[in-house]
C-alpha positions as CSV (number, residue, x, y, z in Angstrom):
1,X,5.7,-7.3,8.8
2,X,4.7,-3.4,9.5
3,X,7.8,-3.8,12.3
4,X,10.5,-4.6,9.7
5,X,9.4,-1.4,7.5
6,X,9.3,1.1,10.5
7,X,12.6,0.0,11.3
8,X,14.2,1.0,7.8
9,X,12.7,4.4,8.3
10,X,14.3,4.3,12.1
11,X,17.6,3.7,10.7
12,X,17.9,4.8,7.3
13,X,21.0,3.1,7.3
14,X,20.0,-0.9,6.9
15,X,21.0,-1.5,3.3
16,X,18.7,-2.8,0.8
17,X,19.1,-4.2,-3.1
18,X,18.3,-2.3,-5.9
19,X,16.7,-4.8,-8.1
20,X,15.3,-2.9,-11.1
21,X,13.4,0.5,-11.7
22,X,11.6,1.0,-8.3
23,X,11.8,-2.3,-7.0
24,X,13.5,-3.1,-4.0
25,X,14.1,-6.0,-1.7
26,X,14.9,-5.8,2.2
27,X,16.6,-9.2,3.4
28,X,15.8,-10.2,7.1
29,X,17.0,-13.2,9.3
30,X,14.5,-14.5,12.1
31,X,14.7,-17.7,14.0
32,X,17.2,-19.1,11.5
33,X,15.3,-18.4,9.0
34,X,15.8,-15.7,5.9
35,X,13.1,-13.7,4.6
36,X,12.7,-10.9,1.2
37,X,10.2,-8.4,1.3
38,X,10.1,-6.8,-2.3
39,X,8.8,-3.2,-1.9
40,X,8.5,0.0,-4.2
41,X,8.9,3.4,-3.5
42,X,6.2,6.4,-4.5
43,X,7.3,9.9,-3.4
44,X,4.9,12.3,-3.2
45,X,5.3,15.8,-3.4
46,X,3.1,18.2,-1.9
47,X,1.8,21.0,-4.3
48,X,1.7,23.6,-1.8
49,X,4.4,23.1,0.0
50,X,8.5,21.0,0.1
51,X,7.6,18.5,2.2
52,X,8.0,15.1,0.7
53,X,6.2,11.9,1.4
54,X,6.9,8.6,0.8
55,X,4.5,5.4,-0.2
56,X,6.2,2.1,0.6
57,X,4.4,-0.5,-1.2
58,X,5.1,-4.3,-0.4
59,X,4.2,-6.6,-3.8
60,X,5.7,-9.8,-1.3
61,X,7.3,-11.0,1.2
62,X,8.6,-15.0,1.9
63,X,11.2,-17.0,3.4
64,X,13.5,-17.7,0.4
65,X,16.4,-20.4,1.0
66,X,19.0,-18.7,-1.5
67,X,20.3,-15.4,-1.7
68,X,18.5,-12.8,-4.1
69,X,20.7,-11.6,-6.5
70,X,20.8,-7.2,-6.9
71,X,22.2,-4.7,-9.4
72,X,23.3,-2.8,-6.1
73,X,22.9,-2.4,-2.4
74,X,22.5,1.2,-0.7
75,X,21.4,2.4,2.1
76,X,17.7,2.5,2.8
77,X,17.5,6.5,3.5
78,X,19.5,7.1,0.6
79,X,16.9,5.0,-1.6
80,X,14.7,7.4,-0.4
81,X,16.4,10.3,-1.1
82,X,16.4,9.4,-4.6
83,X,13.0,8.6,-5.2
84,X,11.9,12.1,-3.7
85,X,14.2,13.7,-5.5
86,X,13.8,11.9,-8.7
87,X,17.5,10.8,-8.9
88,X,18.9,7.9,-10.5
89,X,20.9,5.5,-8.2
């Protein structure tokens, strides 16, 4: 699991679904199979300085048969971008 989450902050690119108010979902297929992690996002914000950090939080993860349904899909790094930067998507 850790490997799937290092990869969306390798390529901030991989879309995930926006399913409500800092939830999330990732969708992955391995050996035929098709999983959902559901995940928040925390940013952090250091007092003292403008660097940014981000919690990822996983609530659960399971091989799901049918598709789960989102509001939206965007791109991972842009997700983050948001929730840094307290935007709305």
């Amino acid at each position: 699991m850790p490997s799937l989450f290092s990869n969306l902050a390798a390529r901030p690119t991989t879309s995930v679904g926006i399913l409500r108010r800092n939830y999330s979902v990732f969708e992955v297929q391995q050996d035929g199979l098709l999983y959902y992690a559901f995940f928040k996002l925390r940013g952090l914000r250091a007092s003292n300085s403008d660097n940014a950090h981000l919690n990822l939080f996983v609530e659960s993860a399971y091989e799901r048969p049918d598709k789960v349904i989102s509001r939206r899909k965007v791109p991972f790094g842009m997700l983050a971008e948001a929730v840094v930067t307290n935007a709305k998507l």
